[in-house]
TIKENU-944800 format. One record per residue (C-alpha): x, y, z; chain. Coordinates in Angstrom, 1 decimal, decimal comma, padded with zeros to 4 digits. Layout:
% TIKENU-944800
REC       c1       c2       c3   chaine
REC        X        Y        Z        A
...
***
This chain:
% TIKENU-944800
REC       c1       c2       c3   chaine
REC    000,0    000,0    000,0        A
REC    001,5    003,3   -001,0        A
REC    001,8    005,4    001,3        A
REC    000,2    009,1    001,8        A
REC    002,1    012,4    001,2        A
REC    001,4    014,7    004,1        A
REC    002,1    018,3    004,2        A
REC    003,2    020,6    007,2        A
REC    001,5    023,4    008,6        A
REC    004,3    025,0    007,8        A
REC    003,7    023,9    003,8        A
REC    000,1    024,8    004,7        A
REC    001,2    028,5    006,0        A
REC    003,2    029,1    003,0        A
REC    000,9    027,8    000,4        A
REC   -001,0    030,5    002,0        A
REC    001,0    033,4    001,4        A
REC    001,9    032,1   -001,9        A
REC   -001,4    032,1   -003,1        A
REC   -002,2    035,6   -001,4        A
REC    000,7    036,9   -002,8        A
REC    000,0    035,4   -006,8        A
REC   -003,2    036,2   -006,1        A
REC   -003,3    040,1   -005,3        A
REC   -000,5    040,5   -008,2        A
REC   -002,6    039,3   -010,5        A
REC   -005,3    041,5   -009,5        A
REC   -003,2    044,6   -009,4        A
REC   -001,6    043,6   -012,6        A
REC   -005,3    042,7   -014,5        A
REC   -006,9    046,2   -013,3        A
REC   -003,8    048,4   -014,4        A
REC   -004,4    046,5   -017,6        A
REC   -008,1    047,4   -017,7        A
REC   -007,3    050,8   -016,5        A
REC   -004,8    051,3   -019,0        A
REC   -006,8    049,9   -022,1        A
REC   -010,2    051,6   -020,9        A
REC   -008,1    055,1   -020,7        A
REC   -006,8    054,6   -024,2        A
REC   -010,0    053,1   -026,3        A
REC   -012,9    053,4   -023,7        A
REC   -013,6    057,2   -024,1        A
REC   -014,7    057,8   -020,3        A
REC   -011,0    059,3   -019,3        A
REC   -008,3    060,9   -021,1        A
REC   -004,7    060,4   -020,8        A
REC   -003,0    061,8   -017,6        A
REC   -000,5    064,0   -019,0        A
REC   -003,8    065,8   -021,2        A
REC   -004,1    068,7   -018,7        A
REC   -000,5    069,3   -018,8        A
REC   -000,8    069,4   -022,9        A
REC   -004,1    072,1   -022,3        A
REC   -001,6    074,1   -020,4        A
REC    001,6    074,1   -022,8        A
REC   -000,7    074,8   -025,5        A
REC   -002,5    077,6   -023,7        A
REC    000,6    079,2   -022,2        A
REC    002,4    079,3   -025,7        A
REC   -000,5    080,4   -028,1        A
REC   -003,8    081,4   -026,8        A
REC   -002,3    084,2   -023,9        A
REC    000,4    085,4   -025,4        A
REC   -002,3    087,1   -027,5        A
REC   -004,3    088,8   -024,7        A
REC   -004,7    091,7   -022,5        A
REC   -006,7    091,8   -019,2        A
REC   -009,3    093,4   -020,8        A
REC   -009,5    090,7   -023,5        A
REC   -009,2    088,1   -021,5        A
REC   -011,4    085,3   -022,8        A
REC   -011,5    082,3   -020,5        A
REC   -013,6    080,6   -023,2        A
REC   -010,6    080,0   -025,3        A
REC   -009,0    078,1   -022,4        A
REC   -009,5    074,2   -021,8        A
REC   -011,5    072,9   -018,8        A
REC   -008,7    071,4   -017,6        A
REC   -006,6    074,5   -016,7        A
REC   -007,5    076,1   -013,7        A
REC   -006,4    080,0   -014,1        A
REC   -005,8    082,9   -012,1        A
REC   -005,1    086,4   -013,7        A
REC   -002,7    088,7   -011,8        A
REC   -002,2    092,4   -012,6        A
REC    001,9    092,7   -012,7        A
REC    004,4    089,4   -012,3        A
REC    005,1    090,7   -008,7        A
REC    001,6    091,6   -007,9        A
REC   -000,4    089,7   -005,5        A
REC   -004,1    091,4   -006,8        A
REC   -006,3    088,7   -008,8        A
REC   -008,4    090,0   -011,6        A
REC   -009,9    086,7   -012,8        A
REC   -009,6    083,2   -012,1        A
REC   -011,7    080,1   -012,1        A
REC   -010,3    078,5   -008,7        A
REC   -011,8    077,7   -005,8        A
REC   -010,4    078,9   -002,4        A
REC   -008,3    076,1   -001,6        A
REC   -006,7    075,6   -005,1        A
REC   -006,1    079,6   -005,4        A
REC   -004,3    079,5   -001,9        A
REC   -002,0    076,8   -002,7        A
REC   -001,3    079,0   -006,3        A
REC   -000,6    081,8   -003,7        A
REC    001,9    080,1   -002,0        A
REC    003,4    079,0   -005,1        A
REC    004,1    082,4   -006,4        A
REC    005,7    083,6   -003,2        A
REC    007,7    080,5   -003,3        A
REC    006,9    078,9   -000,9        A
REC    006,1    074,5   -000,3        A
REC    003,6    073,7    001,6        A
REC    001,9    069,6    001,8        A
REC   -001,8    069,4    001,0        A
REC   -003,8    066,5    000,8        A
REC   -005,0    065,1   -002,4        A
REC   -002,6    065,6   -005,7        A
REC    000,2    068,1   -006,6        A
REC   -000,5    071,1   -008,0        A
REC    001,4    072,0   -011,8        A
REC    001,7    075,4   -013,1        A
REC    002,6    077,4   -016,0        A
REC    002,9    081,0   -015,8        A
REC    002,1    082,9   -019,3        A
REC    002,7    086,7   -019,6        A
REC    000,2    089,1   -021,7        A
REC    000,5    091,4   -023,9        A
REC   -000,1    094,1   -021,6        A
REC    002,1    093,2   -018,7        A
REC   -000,7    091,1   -017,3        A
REC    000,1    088,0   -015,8        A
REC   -001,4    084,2   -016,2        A
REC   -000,7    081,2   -013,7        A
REC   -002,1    078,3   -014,7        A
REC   -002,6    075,5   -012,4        A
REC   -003,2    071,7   -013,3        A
REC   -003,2    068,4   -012,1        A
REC   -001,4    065,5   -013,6        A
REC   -004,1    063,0   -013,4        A
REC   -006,5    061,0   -015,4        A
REC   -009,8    063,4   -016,0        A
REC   -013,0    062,4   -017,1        A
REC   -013,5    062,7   -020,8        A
REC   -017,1    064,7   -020,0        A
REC   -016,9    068,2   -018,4        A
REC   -020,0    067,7   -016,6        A
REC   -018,5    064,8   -014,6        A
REC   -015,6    066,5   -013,3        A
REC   -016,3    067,9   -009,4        A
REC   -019,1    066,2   -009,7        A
REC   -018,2    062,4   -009,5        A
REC   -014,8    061,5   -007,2        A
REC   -011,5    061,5   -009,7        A
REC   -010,7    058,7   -011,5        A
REC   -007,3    057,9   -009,4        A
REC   -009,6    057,6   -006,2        A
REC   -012,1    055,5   -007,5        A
REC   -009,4    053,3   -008,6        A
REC   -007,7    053,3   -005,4        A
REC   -010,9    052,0   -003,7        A
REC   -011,8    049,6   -006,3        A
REC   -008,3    048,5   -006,6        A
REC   -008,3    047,8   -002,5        A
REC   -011,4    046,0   -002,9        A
REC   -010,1    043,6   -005,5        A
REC   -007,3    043,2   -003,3        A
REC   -008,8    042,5    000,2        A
REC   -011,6    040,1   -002,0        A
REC   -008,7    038,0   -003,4        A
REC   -006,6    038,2    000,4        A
REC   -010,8    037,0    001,6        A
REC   -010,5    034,6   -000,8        A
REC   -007,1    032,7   -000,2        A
REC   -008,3    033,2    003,6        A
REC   -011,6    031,5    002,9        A
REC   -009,9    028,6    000,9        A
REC   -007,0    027,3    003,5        A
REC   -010,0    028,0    006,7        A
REC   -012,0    025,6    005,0        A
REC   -009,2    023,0    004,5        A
REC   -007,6    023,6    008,0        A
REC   -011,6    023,4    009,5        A
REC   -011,9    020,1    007,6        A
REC   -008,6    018,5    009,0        A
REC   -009,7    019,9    012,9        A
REC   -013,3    018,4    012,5        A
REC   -011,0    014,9    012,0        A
REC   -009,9    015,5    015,3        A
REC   -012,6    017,1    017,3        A
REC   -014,7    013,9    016,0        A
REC   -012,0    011,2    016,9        A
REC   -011,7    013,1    020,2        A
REC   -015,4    012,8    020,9        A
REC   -015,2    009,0    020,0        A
REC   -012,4    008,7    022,7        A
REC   -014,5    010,7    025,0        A
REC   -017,6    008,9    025,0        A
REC   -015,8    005,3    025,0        A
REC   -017,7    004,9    021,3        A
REC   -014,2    003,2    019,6        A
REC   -016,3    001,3    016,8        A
REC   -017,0    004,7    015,4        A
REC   -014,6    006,8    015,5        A
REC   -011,9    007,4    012,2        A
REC   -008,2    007,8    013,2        A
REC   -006,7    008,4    009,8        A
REC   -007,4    010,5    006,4        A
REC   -005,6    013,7    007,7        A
REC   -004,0    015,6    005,2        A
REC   -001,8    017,3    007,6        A
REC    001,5    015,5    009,2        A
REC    000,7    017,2    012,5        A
REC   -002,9    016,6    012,4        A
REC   -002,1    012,9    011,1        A
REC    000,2    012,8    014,8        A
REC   -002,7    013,9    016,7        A
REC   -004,9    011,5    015,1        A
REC   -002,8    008,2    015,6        A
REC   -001,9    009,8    019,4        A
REC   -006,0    009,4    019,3        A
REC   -005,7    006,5    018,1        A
REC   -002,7    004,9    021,0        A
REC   -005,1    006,3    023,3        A
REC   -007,9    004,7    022,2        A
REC   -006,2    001,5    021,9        A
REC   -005,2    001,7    025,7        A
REC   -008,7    002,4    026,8        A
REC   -010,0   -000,6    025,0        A
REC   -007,6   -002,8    026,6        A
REC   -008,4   -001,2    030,5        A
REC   -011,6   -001,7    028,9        A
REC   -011,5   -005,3    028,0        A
REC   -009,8   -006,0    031,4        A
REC   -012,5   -004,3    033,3        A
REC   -015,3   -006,1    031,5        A
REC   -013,4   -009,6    032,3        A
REC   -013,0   -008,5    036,2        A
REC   -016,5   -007,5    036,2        A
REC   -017,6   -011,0    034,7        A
REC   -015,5   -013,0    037,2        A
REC   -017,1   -011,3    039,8        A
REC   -020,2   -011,9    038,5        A
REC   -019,8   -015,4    037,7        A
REC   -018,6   -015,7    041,6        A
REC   -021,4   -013,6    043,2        A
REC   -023,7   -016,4    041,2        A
REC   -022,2   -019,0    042,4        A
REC   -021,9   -017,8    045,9        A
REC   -025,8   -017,1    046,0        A
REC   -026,5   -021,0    044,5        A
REC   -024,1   -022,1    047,5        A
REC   -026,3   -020,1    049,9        A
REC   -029,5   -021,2    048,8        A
REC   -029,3   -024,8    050,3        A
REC   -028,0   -023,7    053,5        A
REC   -030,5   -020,5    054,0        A
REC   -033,4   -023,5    053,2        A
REC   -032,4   -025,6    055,3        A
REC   -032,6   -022,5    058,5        A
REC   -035,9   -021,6    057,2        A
REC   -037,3   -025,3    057,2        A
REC   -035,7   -025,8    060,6        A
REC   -036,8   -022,2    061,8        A
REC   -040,6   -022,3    060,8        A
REC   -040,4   -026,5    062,4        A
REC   -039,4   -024,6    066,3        A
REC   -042,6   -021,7    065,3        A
REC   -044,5   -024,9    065,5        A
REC   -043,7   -025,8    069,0        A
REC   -046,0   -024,8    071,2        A
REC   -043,6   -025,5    074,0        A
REC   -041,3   -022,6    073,1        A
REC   -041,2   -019,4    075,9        A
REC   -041,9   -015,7    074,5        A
REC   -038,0   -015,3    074,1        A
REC   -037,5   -018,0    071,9        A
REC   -040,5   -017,9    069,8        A
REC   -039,2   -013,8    068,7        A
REC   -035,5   -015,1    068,3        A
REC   -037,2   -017,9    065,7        A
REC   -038,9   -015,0    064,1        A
REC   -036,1   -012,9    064,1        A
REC   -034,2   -015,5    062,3        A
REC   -037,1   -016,2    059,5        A
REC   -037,3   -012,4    058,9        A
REC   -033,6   -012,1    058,5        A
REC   -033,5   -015,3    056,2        A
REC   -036,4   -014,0    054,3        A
REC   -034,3   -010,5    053,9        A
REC   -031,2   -012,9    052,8        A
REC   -033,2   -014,5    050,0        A
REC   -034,7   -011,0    048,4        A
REC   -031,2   -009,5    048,9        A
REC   -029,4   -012,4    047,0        A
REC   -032,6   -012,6    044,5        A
REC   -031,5   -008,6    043,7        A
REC   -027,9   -009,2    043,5        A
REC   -028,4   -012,0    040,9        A
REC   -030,7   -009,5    038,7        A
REC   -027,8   -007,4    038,7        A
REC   -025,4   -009,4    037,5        A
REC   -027,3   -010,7    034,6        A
REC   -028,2   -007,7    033,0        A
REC   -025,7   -007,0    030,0        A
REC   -022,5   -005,3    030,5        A
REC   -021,8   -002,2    028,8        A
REC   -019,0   -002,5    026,7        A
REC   -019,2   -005,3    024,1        A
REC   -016,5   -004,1    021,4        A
REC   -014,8   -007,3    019,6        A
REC   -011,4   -006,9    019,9        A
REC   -009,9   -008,8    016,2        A
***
């Protein structure tokens, strides 16, 4: 009979974070693919570097052709955010499109200084007009949507990747997780059952082998030593037990002659009408107490032949 490979918990630990491992590359490597191909043929994003392009494009050959009071934000791509200073050393806006936050951190930029916000970093590109007038744009370099209307109004494309991307991870970690549980739960309910067998005396039923595991395999034919020892303390119990039975029933046929023979003697004296008060109660006493011998032994041998317990065959 060939004999079964076993793995190690060890094996079974590692096979683990193999798996885990293969399994959250792949993911991360399938949804950049996805990413990548639904940026370039899907139509829903456009490139990351397209905001930067608005901007060069912008900076070089719409501005230049401007003045303040021509200023035409029309004629500049959604994807440049703008603000419009009087002089290059001049902190007064005369237009812009930013929010607060954005035209804070383009503050900051102009008077050089570097400050870490939350979210992405800010681009610019500063274009002078023709009337001394100056133009910061600001950008992101980041994948917009392809639709105006979607931008500020659904979360950016990089975040909703992030959080699908972690969810696609933490399903395939749940899902390597769920496998080896329900392998290392199978190999345990081996045990917990063999254990119950042991526990309840039940030998004929319990399974001491089929473990996949070499530890759990140890544990089983430990289970199965022990087992083997009870059924032997068990064997020799069942044999005392029957000795003594067989003894106790012979002891009581032994009695019974002798305890007949003081009853037929005892109830002869009860007949005597010659007997005092004295001896006629000690002739009682000794019927009752023969009569109490017989129901005791009668009890004792309906005990010993009702069926012992443990019957398992031994081959």
């Amino acid at each position: 009979m060939e004999k079964r490979r076993l793995t190690s918990l060890r094996s079974v630990l590692l096979q683990y974070l193999v798996r885990t491992a293969l399994a959250c590359l792949l993911v991360a490597v399938g949804w950049l693919l996805v990413m990548m191909l639904w940026i370039q043929n899907g139509g829903l994003f456009l490139p990351a570097n397209q905001a930067a392009q608005a901007c060069q494009k912008a900076a070089q050959d719409v501005l230049p052709g401007m003045t303040a009071a021509t200023f035409d934000e029309t004629q500049l791509d959604s994807l440049c955010r703008y603000a419009l200073f009087a002089a290059p050393d001049s902190s007064e806006v005369l237009a812009t499109n930013m929010d607060a936050g954005h035209l804070q951190r383009a503050m900051e930029n102009r008077q050089g200084k570097t400050h870490w916000h939350f979210g992405y970093t800010q681009y610019y590109m500063t274009s002078k007009l023709q009337d001394g007038t100056v133009c910061l744009l600001q950008f992101d370099y980041a994948v917009p949507y392809a639709d105006p209307a979607l931008r500020g109004v659904l979360p950016d494309m990089q975040t909703v990747h992030c959080i699908l991307g972690i969810l696609l991870l933490i399903g395939a970690v749940v899902w390597s997780t769920h496998r080896t549980g329900r392998f290392l739960t199978r190999e345990t309910e081996k045990l917990t059952a063999a254990a119950q067998a042991v526990a309840r005396k039940d030998l004929d039923s319990a399974v001491f082998s089929g473990a996949k595991v070499r530890e759990y395999e140890s544990t089983l034919q430990a289970l199965q030593t022990m087992g083997d020892a009870l059924t032997g303390s068990l064997q020799k119990q069942w044999a005392m037990e029957q000795r003594q039975r067989e003894q106790i029933i012979q002891l009581s046929h032994k009695l019974k002659t002798p305890l007949t023979i003081i009853e037929g003697n005892a109830e002869l004296l009860a007949e005597d009408d010659g007997l005092t008060a004295e001896q006629k109660a000690q002739v009682e006493s000794i019927l009752q107490g023969a009569e109490q011998t017989r129901t005791y032994l009668g009890k004792i041998r309906a005990e010993v032949q009702t069926p012992l317990r443990y019957k398992r065959n031994v081959e």
